[in-house]
Backbone and ligand atoms as CSV (ligand in chain L), in Angstrom:
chain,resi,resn,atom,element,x,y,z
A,1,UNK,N,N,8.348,-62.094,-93.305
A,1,UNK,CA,C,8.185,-60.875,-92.517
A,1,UNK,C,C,8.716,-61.079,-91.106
A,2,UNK,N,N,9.167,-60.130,-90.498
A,2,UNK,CA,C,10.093,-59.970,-89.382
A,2,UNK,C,C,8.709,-60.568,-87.991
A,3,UNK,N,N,7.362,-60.415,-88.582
A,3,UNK,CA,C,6.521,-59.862,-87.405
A,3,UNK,C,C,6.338,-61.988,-87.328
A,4,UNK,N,N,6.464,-62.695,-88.058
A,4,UNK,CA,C,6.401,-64.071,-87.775
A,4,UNK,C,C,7.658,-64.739,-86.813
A,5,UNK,N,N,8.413,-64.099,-86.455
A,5,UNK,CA,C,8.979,-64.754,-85.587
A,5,UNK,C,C,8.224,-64.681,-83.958
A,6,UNK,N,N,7.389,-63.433,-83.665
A,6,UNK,CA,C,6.743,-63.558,-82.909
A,6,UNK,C,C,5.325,-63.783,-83.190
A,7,UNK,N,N,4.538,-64.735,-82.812
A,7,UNK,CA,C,3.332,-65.399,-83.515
A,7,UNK,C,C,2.455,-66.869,-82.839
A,8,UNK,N,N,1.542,-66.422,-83.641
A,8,UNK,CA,C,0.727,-67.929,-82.865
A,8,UNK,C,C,1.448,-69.418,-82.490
A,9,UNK,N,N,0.918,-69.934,-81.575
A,9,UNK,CA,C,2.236,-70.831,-80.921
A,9,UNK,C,C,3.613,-70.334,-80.242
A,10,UNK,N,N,4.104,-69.227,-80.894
A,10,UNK,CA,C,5.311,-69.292,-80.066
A,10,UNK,C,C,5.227,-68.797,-78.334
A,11,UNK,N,N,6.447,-69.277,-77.306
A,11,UNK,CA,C,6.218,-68.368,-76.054
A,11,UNK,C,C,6.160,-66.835,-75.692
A,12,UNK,N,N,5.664,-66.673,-75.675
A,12,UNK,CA,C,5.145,-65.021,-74.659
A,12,UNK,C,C,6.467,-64.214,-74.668
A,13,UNK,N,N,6.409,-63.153,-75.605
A,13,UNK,CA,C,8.146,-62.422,-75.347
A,13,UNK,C,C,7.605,-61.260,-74.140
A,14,UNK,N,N,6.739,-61.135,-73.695
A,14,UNK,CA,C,6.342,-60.256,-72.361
A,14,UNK,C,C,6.802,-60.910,-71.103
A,15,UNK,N,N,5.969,-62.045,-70.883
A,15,UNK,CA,C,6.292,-63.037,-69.619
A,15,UNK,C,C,7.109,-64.115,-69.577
A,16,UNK,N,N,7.412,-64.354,-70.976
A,16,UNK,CA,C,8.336,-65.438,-71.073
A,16,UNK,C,C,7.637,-67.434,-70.501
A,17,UNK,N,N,6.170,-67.391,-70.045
A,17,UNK,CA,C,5.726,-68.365,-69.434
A,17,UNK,C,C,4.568,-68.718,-70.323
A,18,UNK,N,N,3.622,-67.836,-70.824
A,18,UNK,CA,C,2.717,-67.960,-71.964
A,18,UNK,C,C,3.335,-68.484,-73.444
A,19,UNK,N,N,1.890,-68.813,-74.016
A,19,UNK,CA,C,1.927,-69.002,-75.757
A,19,UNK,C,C,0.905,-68.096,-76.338
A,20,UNK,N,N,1.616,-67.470,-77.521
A,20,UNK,CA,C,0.594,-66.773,-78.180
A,20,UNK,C,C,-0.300,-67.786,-78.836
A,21,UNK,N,N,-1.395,-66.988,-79.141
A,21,UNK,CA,C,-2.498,-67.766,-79.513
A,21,UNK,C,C,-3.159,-66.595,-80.472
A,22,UNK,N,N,-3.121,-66.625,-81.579
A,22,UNK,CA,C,-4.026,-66.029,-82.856
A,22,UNK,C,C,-5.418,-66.096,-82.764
A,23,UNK,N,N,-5.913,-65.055,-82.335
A,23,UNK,CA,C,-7.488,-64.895,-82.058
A,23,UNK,C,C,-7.928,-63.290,-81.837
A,24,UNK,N,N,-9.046,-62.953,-81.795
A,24,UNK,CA,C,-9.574,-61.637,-81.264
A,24,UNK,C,C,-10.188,-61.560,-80.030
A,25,UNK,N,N,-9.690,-60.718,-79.575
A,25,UNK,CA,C,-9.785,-60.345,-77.668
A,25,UNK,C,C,-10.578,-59.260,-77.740
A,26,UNK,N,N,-11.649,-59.086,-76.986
A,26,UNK,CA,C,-12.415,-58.067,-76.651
A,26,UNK,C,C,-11.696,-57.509,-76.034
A,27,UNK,N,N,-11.489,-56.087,-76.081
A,27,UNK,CA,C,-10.582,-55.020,-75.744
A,27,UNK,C,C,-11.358,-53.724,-75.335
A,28,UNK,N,N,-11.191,-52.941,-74.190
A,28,UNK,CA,C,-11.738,-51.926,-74.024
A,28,UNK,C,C,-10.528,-50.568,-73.980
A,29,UNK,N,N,-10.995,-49.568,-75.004
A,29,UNK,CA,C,-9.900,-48.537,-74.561
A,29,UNK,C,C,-10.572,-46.922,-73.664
A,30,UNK,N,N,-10.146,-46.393,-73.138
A,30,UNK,CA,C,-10.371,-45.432,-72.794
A,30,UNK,C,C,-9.964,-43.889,-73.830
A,31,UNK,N,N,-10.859,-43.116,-73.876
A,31,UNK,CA,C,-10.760,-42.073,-74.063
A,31,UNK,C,C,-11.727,-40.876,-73.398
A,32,UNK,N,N,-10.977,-39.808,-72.972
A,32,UNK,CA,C,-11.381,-38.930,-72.117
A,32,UNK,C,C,-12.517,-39.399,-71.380
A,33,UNK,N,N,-12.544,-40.463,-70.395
A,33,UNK,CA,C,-13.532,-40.897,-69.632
A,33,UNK,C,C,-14.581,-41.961,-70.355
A,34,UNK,N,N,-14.286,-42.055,-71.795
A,34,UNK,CA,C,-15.555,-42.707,-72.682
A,34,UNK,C,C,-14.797,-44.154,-72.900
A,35,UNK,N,N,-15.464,-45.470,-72.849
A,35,UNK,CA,C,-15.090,-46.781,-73.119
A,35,UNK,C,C,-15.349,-47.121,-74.740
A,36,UNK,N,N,-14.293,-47.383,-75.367
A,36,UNK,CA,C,-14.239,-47.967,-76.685
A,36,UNK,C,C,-14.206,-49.365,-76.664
A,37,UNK,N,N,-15.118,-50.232,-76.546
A,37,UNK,CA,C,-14.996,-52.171,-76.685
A,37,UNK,C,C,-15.106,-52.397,-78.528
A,38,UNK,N,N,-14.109,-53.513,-78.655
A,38,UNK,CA,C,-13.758,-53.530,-79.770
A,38,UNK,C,C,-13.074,-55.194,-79.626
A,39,UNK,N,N,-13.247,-55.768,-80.626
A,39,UNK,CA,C,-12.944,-56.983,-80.886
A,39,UNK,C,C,-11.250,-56.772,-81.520
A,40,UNK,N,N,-10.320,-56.972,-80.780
A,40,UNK,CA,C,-9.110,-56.546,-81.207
A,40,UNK,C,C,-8.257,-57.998,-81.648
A,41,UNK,N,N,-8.262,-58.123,-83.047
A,41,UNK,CA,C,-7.566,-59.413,-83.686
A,41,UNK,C,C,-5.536,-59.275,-83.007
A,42,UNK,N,N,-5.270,-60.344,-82.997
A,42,UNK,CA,C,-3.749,-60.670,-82.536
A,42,UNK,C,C,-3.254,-61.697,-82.042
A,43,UNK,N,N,-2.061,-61.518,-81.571
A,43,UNK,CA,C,-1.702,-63.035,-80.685
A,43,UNK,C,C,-1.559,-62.281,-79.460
A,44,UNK,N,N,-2.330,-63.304,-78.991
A,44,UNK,CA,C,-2.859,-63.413,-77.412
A,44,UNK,C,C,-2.120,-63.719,-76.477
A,45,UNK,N,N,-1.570,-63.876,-75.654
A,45,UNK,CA,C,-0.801,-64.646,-74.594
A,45,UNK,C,C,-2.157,-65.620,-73.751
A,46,UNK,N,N,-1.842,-66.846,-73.196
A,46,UNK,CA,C,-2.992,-67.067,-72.472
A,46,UNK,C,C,-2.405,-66.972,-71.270
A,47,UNK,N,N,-1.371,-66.471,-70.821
A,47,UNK,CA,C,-0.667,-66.239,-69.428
A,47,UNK,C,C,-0.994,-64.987,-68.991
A,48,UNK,N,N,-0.312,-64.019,-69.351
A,48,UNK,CA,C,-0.049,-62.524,-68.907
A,48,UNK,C,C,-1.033,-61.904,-69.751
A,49,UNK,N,N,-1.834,-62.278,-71.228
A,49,UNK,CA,C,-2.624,-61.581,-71.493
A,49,UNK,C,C,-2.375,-60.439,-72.362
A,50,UNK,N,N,-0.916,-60.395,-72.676
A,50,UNK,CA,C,-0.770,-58.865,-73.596
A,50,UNK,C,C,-0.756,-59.640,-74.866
A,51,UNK,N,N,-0.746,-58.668,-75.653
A,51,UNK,CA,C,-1.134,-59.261,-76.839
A,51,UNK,C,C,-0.237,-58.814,-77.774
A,52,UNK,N,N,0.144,-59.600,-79.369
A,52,UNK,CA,C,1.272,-58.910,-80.112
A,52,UNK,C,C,0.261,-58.764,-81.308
A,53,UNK,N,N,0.467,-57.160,-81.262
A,53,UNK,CA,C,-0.133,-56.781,-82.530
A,53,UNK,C,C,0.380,-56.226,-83.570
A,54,UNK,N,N,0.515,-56.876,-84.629
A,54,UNK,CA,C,1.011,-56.502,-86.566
A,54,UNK,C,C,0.452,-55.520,-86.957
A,55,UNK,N,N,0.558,-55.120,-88.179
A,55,UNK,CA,C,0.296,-53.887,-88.593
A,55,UNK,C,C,-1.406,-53.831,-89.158
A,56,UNK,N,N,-1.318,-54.923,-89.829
A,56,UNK,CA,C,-2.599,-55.587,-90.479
A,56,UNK,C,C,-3.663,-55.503,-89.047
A,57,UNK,N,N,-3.329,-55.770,-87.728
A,57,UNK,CA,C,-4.038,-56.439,-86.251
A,57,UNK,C,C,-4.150,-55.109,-86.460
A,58,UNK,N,N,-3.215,-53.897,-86.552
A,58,UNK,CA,C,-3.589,-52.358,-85.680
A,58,UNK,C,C,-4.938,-51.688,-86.646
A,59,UNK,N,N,-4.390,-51.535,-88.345
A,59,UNK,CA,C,-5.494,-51.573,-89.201
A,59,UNK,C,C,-6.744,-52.017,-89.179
A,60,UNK,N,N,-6.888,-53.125,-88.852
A,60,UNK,CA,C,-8.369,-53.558,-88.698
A,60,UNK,C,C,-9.019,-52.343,-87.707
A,61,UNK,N,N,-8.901,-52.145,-86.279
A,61,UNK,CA,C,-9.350,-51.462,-85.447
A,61,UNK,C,C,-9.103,-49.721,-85.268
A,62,UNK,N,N,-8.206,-49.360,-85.919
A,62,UNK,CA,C,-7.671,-48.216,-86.114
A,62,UNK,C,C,-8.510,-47.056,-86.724
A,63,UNK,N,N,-9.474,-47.189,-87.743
A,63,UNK,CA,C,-10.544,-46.525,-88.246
A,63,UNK,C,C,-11.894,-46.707,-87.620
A,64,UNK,N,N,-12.087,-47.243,-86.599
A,64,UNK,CA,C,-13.086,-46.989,-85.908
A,64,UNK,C,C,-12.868,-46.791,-84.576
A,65,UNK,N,N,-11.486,-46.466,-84.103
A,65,UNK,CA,C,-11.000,-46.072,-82.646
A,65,UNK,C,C,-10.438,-44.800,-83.178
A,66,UNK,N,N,-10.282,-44.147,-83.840
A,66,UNK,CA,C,-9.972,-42.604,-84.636
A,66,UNK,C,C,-11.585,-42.030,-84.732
A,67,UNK,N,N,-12.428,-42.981,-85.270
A,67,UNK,CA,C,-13.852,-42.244,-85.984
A,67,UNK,C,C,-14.467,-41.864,-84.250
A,68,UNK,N,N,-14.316,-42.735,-82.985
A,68,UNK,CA,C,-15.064,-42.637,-81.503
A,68,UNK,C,C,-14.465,-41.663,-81.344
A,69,UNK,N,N,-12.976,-41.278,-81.316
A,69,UNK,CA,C,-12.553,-40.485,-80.519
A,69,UNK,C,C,-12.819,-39.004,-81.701
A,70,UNK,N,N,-13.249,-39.015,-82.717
A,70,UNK,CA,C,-13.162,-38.073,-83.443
A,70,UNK,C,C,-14.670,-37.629,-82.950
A,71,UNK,N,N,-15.823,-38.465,-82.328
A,71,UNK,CA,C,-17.183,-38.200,-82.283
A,71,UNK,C,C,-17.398,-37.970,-80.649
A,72,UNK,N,N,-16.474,-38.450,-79.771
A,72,UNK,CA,C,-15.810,-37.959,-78.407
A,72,UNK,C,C,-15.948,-36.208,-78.352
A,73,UNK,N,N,-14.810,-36.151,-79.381
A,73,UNK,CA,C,-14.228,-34.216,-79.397
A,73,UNK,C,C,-15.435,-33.835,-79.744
A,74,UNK,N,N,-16.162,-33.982,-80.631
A,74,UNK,CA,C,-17.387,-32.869,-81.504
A,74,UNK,C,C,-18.320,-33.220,-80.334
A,75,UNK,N,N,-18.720,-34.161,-79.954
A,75,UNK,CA,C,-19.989,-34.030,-78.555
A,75,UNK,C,C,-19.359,-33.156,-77.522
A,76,UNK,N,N,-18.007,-33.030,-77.408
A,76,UNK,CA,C,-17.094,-31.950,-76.288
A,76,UNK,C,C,-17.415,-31.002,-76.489
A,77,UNK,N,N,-17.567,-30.780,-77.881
A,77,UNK,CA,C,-17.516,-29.064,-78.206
A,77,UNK,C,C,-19.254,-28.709,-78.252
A,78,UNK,N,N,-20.022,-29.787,-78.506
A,78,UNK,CA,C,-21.250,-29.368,-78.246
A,78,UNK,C,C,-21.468,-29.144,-77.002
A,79,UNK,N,N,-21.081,-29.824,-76.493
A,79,UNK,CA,C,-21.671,-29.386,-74.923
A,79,UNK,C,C,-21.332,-28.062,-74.256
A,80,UNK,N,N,-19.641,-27.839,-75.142
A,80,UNK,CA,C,-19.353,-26.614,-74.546
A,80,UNK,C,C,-20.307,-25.321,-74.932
A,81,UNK,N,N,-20.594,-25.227,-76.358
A,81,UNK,CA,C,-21.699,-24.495,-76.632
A,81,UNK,C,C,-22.949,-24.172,-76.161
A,82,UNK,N,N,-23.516,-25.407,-75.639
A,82,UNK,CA,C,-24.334,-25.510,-74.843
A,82,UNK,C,C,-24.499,-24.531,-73.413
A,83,UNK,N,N,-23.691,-24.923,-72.982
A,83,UNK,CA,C,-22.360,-24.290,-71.547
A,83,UNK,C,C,-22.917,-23.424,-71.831
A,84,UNK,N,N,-22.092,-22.775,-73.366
A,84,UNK,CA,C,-21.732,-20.889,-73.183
A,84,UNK,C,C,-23.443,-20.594,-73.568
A,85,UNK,N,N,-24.366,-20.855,-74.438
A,85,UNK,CA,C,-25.444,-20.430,-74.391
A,85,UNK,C,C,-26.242,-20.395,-73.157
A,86,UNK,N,N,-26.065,-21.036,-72.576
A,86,UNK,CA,C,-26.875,-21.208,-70.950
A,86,UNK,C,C,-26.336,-19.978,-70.691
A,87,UNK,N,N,-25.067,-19.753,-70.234
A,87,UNK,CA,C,-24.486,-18.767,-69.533
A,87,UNK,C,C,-24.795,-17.449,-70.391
A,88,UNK,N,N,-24.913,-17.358,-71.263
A,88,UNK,CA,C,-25.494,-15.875,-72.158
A,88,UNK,C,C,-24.271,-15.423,-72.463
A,89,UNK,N,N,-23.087,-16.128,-72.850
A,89,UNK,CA,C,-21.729,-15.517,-73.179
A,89,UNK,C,C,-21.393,-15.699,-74.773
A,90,UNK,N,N,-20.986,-14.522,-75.292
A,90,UNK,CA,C,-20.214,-15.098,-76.681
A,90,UNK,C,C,-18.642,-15.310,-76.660
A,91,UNK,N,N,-18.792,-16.292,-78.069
A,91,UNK,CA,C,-17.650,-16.660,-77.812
A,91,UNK,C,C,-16.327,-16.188,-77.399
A,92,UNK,N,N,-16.345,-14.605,-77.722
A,92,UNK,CA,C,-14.952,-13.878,-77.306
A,92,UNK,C,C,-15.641,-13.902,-76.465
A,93,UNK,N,N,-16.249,-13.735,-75.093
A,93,UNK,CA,C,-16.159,-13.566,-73.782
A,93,UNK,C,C,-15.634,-14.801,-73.126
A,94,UNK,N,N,-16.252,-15.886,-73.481
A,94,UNK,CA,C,-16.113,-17.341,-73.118
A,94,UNK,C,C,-14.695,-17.521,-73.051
A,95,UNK,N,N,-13.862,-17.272,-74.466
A,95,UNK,CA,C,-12.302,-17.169,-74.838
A,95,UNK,C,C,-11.938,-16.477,-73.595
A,96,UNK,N,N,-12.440,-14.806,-73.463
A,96,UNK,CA,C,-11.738,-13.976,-72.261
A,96,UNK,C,C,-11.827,-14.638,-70.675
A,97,UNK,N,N,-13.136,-15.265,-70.459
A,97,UNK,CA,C,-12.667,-16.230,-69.490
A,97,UNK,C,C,-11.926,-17.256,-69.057
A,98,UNK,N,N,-11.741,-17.815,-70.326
A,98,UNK,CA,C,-10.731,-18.983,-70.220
A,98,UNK,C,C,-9.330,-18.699,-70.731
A,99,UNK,N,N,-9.014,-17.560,-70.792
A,99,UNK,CA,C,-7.192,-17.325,-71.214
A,99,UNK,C,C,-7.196,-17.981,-72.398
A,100,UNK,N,N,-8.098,-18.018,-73.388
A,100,UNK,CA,C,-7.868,-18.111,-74.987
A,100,UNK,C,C,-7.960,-17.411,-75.926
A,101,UNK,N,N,-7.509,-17.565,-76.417
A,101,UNK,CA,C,-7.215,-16.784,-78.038
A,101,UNK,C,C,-8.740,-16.301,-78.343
A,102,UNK,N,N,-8.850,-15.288,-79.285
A,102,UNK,CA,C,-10.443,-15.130,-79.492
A,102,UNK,C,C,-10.898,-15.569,-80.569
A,103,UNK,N,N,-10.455,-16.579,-81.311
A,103,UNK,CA,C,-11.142,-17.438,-81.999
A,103,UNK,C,C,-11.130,-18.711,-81.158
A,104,UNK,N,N,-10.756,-19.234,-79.906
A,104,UNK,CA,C,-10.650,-20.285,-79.152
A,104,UNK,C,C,-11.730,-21.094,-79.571
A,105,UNK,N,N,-12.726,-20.537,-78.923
A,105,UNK,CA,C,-14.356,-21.042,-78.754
A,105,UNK,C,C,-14.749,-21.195,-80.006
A,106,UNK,N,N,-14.637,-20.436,-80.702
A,106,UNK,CA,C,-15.536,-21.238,-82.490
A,106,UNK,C,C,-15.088,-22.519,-82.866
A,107,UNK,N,N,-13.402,-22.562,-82.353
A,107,UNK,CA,C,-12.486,-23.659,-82.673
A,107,UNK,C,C,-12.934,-24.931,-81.801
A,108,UNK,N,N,-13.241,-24.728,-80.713
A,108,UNK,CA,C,-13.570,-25.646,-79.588
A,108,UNK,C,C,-14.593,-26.276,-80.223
A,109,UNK,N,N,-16.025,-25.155,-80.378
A,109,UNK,CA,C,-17.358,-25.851,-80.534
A,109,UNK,C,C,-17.278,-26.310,-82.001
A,110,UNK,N,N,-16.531,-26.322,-82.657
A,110,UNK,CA,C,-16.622,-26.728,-84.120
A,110,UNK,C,C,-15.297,-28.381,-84.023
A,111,UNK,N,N,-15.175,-28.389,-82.822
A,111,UNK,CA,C,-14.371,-29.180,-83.151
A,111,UNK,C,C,-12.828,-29.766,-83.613
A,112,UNK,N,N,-12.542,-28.416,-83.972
A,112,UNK,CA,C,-11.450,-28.193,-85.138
A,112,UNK,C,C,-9.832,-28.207,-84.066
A,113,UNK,N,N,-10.001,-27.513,-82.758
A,113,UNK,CA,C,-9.105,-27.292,-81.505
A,113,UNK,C,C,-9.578,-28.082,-80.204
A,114,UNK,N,N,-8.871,-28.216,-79.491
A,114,UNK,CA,C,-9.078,-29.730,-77.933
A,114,UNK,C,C,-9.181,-28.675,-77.202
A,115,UNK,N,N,-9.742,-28.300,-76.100
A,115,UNK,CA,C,-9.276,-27.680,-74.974
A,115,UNK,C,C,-8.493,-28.018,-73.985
A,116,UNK,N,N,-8.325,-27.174,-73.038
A,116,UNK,CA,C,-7.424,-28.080,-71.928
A,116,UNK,C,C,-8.314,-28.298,-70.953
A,117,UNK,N,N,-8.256,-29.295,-70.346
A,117,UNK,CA,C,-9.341,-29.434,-69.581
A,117,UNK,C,C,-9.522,-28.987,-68.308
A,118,UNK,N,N,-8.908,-27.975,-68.038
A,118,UNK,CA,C,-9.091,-26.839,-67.036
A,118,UNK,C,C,-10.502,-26.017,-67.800
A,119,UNK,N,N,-10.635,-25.856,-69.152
A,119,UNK,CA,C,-11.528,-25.192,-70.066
A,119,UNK,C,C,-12.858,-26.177,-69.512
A,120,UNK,N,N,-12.767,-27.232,-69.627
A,120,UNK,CA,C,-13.765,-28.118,-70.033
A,120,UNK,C,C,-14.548,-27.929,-68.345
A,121,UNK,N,N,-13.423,-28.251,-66.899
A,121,UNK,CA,C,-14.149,-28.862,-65.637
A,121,UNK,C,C,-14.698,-27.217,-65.315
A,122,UNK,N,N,-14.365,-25.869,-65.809
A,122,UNK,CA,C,-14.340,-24.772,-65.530
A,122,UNK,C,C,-16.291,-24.564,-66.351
A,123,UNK,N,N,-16.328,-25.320,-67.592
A,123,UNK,CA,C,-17.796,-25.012,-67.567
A,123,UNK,C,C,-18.691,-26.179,-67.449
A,124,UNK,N,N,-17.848,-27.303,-67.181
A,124,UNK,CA,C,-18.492,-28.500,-66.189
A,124,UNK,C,C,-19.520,-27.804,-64.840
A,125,UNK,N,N,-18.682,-26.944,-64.356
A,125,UNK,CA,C,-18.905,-26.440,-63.174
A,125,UNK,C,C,-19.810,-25.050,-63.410
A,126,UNK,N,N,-19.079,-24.364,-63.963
A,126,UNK,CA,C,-20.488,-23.588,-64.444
A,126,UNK,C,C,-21.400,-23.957,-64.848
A,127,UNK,N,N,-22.007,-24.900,-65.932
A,127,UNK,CA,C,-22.943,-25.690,-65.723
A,127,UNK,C,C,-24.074,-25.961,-64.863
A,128,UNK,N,N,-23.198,-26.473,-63.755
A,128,UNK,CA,C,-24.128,-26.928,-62.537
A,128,UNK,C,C,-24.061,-26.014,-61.896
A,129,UNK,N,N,-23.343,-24.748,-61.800
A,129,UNK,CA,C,-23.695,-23.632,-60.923
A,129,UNK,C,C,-23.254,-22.690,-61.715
A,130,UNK,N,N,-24.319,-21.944,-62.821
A,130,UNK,CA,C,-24.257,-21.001,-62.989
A,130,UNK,C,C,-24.149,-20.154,-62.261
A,131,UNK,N,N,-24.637,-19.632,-61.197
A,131,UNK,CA,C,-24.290,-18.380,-60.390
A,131,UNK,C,C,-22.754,-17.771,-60.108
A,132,UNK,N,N,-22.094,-18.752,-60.207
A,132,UNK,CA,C,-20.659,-18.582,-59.831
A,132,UNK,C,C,-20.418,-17.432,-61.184
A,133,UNK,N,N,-20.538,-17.825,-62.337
A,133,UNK,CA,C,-20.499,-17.271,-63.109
A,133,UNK,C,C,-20.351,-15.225,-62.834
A,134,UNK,N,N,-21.285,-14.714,-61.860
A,134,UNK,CA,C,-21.306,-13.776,-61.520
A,134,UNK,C,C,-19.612,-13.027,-61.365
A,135,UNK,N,N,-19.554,-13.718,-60.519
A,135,UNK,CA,C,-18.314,-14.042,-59.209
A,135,UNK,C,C,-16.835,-13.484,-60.298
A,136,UNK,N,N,-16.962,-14.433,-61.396
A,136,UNK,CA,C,-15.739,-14.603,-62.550
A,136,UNK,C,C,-16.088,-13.425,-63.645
A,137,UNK,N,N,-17.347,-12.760,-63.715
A,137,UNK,CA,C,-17.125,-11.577,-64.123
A,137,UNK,C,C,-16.741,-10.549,-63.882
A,138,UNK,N,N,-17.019,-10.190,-62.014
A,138,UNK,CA,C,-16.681,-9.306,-61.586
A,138,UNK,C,C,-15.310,-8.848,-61.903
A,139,UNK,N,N,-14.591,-10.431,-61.897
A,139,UNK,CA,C,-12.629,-10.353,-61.469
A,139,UNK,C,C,-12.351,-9.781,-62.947
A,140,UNK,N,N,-13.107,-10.231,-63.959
A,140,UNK,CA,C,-13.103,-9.974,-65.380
A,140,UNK,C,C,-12.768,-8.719,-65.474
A,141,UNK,N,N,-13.489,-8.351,-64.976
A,141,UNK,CA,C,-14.176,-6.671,-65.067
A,141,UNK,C,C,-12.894,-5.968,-64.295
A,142,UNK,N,N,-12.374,-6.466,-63.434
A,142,UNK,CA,C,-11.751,-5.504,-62.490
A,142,UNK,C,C,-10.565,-5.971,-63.188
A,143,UNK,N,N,-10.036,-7.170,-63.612
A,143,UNK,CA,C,-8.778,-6.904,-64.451
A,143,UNK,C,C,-9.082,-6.245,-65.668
A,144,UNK,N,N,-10.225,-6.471,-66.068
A,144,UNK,CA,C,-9.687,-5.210,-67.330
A,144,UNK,C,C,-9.530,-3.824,-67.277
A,145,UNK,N,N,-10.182,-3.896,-66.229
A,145,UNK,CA,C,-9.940,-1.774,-65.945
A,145,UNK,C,C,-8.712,-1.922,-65.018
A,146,UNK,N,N,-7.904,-2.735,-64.735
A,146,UNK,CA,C,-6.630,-2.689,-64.460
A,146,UNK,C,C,-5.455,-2.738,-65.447
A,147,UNK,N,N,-5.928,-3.573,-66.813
A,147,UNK,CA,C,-5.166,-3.953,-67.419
A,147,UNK,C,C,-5.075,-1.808,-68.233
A,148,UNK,N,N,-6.421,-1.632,-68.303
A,148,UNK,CA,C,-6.926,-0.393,-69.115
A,148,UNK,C,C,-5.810,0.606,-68.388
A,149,UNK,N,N,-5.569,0.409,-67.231
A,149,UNK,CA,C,-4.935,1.785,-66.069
A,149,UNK,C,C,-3.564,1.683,-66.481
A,150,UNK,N,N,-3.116,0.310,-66.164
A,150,UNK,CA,C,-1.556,0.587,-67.277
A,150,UNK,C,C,-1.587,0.280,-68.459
A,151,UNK,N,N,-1.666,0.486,-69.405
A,151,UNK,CA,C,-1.500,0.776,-70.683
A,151,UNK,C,C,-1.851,1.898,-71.108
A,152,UNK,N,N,-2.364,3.109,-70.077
A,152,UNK,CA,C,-2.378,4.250,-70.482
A,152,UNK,C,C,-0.806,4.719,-70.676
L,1,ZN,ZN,ZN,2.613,-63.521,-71.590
């Protein structure tokens, strides 16, 4: 296999000053703010530290860095639900606030669609200050009886 020419013992094709070394490195990844630590099998550099990972190295860790980030999104969308129940909004309103489609929000809280996270810091913030909420209906309100005036 092509992937043994780079491998335990040989020098570092990153830094060129290291040796790989065949072992598992505790590894932390990020997703949307959340830390994934994971025992990540490969060759190691003991210089620079990057590591060369095979297909077999990506497999091992790959179904349980898919399953976090898959349990990441669905706690996203709970919370957003959460959000919109506090606020007393259904989901087409929630959608009409956020410039989405009007199935947006079923899609969000079910998981099934990502938001953008203009969606997300927008009821981050409502959240902690519902009142604002007021504020973003009014404009609601006044673009739609604007939108209502031309399209007559
Ligand atoms: Zn190196």
């Amino acid at each position: 296999m092509s992937e043994a020419i780079i491998s335990n013992g040989n020098t570092c094709p990153v830094c060129f000053q290291g040796t790989l070394h065949r072992r598992s490195k505790h590894t932390a990844l990020e997703y949307k703010g959340h830390l994934f630590e994971q025992e990540q099998p490969g060759d190691w550099c003991d210089v620079c530290g990057e590591g060369i990972l095979n297909g077999d190295d990506l497999q091992a860790t790959e179904p349980a860095w898919l399953a976090f980030r898959g349990e990441v999104d669905r706690e996203e969308g709970k919370a957003l639900a959460r959000i919109r129940h506090k606020l007393k909004l259904t989901q087409a309103e929630a959608a009409k606030l956020t410039g989405g489609g009007k199935n947006a929000f079923s899609r969000y809280e079910r998981g099934e669609a990502r938001p953008m996270p203009a969606v997300l810091n927008l009821f981050k913030l409502l959240d902690r200050h519902p009142e604002l909420l007021d504020d973003l209906k009014e404009k609601l309100t006044a673009a739609e009886v604007l939108a209502g005036i031309r399209s007559r």
